[in-house]
N, CA, C and O atoms as a GROMACS GRO file, in nm:
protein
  184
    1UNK      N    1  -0.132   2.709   0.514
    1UNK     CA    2  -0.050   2.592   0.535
    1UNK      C    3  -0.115   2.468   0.476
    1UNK      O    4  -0.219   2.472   0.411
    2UNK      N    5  -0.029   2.333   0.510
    2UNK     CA    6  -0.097   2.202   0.438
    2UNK      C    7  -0.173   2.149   0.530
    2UNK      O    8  -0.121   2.138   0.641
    3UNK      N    9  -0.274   2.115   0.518
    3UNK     CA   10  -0.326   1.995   0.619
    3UNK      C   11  -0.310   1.902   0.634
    3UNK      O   12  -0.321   1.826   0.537
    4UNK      N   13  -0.277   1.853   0.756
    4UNK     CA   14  -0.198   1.774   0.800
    4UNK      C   15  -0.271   1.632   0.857
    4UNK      O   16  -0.392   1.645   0.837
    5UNK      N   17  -0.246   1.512   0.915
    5UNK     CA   18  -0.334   1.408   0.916
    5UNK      C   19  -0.212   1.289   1.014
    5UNK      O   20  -0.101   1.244   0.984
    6UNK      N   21  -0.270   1.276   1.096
    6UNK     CA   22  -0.172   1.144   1.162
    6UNK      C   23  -0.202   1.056   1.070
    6UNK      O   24  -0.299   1.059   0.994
    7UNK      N   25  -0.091   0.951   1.079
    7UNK     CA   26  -0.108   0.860   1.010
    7UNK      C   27  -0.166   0.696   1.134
    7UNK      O   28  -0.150   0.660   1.251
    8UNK      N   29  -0.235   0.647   1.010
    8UNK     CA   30  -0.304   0.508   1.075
    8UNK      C   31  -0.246   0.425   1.121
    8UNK      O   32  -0.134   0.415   1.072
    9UNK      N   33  -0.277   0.322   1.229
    9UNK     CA   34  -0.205   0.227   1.293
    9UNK      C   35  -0.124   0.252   1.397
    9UNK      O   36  -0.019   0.189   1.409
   10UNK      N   37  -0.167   0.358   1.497
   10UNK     CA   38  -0.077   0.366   1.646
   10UNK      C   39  -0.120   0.382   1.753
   10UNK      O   40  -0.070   0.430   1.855
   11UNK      N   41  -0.306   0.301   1.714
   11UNK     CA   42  -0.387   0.281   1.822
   11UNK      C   43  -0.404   0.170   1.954
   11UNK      O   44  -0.454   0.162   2.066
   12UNK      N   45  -0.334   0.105   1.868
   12UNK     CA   46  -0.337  -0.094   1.992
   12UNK      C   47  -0.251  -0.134   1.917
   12UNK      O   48  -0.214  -0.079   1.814
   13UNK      N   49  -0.218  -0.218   1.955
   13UNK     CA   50  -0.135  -0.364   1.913
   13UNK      C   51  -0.016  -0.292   1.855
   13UNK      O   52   0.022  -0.298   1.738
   14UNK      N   53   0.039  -0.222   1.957
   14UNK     CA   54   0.190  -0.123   1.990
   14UNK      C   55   0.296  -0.277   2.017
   14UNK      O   56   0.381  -0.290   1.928
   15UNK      N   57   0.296  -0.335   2.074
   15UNK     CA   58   0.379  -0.391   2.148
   15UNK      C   59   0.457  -0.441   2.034
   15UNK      O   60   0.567  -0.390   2.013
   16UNK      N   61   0.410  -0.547   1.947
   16UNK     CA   62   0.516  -0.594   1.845
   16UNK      C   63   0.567  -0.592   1.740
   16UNK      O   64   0.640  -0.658   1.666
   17UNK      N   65   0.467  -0.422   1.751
   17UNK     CA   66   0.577  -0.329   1.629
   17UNK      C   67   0.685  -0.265   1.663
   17UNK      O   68   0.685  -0.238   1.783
   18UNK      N   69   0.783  -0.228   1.602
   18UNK     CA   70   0.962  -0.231   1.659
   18UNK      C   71   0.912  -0.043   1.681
   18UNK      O   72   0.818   0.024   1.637
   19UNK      N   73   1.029  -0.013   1.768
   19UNK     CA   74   0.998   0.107   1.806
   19UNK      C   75   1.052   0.248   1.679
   19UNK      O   76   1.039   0.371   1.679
   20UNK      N   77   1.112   0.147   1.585
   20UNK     CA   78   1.112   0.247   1.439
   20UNK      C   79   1.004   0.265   1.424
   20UNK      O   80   0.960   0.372   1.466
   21UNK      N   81   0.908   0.168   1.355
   21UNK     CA   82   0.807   0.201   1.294
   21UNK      C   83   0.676   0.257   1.403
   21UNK      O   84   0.566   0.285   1.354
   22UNK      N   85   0.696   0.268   1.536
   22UNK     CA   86   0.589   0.373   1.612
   22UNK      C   87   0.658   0.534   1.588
   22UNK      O   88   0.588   0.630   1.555
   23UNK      N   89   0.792   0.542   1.608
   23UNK     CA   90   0.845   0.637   1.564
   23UNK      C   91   0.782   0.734   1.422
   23UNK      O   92   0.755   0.853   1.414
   24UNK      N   93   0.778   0.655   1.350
   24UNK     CA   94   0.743   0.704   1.169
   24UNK      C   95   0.575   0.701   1.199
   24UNK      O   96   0.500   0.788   1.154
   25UNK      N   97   0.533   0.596   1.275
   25UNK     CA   98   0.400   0.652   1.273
   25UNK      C   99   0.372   0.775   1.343
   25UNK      O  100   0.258   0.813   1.318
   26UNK      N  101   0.453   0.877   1.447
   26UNK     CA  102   0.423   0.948   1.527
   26UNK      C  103   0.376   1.050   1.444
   26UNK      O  104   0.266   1.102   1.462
   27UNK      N  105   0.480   1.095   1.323
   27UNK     CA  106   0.511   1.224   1.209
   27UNK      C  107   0.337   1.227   1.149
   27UNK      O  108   0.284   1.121   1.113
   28UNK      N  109   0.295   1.302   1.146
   28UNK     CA  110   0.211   1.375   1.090
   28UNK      C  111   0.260   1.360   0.944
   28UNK      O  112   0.377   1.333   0.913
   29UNK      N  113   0.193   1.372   0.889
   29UNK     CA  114   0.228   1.387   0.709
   29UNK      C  115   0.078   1.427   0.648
   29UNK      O  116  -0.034   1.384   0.675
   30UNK      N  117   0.131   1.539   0.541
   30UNK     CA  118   0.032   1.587   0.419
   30UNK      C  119  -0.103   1.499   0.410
   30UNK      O  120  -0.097   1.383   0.449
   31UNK      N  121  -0.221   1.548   0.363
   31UNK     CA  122  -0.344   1.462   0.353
   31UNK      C  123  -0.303   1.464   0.183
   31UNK      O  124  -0.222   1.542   0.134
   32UNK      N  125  -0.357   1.389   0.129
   32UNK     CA  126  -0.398   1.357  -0.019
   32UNK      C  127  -0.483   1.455  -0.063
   32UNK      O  128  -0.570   1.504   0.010
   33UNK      N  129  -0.464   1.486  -0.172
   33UNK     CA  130  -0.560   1.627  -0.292
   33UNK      C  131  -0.706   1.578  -0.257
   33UNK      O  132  -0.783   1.669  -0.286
   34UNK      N  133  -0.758   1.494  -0.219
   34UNK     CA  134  -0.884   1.471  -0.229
   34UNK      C  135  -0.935   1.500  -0.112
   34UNK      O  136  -1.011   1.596  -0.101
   35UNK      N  137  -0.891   1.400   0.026
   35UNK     CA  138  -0.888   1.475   0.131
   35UNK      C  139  -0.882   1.619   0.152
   35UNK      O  140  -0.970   1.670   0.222
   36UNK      N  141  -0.796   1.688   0.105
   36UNK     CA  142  -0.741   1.821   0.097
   36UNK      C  143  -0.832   1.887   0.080
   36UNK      O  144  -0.855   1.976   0.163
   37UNK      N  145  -0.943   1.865  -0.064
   37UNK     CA  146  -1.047   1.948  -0.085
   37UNK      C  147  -1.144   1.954   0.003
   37UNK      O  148  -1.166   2.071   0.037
   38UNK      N  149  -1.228   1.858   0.065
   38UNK     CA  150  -1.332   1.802   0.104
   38UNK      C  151  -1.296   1.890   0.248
   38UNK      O  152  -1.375   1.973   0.295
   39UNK      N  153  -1.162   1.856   0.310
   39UNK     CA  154  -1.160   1.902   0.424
   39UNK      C  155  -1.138   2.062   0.369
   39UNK      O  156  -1.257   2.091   0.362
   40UNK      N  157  -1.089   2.149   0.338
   40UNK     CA  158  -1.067   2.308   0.298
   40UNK      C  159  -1.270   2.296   0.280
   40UNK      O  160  -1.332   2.395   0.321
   41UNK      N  161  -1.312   2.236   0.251
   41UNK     CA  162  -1.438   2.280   0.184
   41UNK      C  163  -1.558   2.259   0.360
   41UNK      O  164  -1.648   2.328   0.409
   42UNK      N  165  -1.498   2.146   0.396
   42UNK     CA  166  -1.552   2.185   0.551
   42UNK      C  167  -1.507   2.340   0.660
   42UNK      O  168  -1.578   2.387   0.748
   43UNK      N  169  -1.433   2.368   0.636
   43UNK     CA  170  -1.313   2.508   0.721
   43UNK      C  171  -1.453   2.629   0.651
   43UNK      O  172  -1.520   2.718   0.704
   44UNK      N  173  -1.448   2.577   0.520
   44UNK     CA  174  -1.470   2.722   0.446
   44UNK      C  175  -1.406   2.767   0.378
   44UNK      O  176  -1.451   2.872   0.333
   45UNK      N  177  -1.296   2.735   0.338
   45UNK     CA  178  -1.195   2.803   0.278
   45UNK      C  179  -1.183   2.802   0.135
   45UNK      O  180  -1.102   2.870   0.071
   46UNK      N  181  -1.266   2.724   0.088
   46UNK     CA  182  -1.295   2.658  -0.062
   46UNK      C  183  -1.454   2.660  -0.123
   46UNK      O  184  -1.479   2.612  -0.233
   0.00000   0.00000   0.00000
């Protein structure tokens, strides 16, 4: 599978961001090819 990565910014200072954008921050999304390697190469898998 892909490895996956929360995305940044849904640690504090919740309150006067609109509840769309905590929403979109909740989703998990793909890491970047670089990330990607580095982490597969920590697992072992690479």
């Amino acid at each position: 599978g892909k490895i996956m990565h929360e995305r940044a910014g849904k640690r504090h200072l919740l309150e006067h961001k609109s509840s769309r954008v905590t929403r979109r921050l909740s989703q998990e999304s793909s890491a970047k090819s670089t990330v990607t390697m580095t982490a597969k190469r920590m697992l072992g898998l690479k």
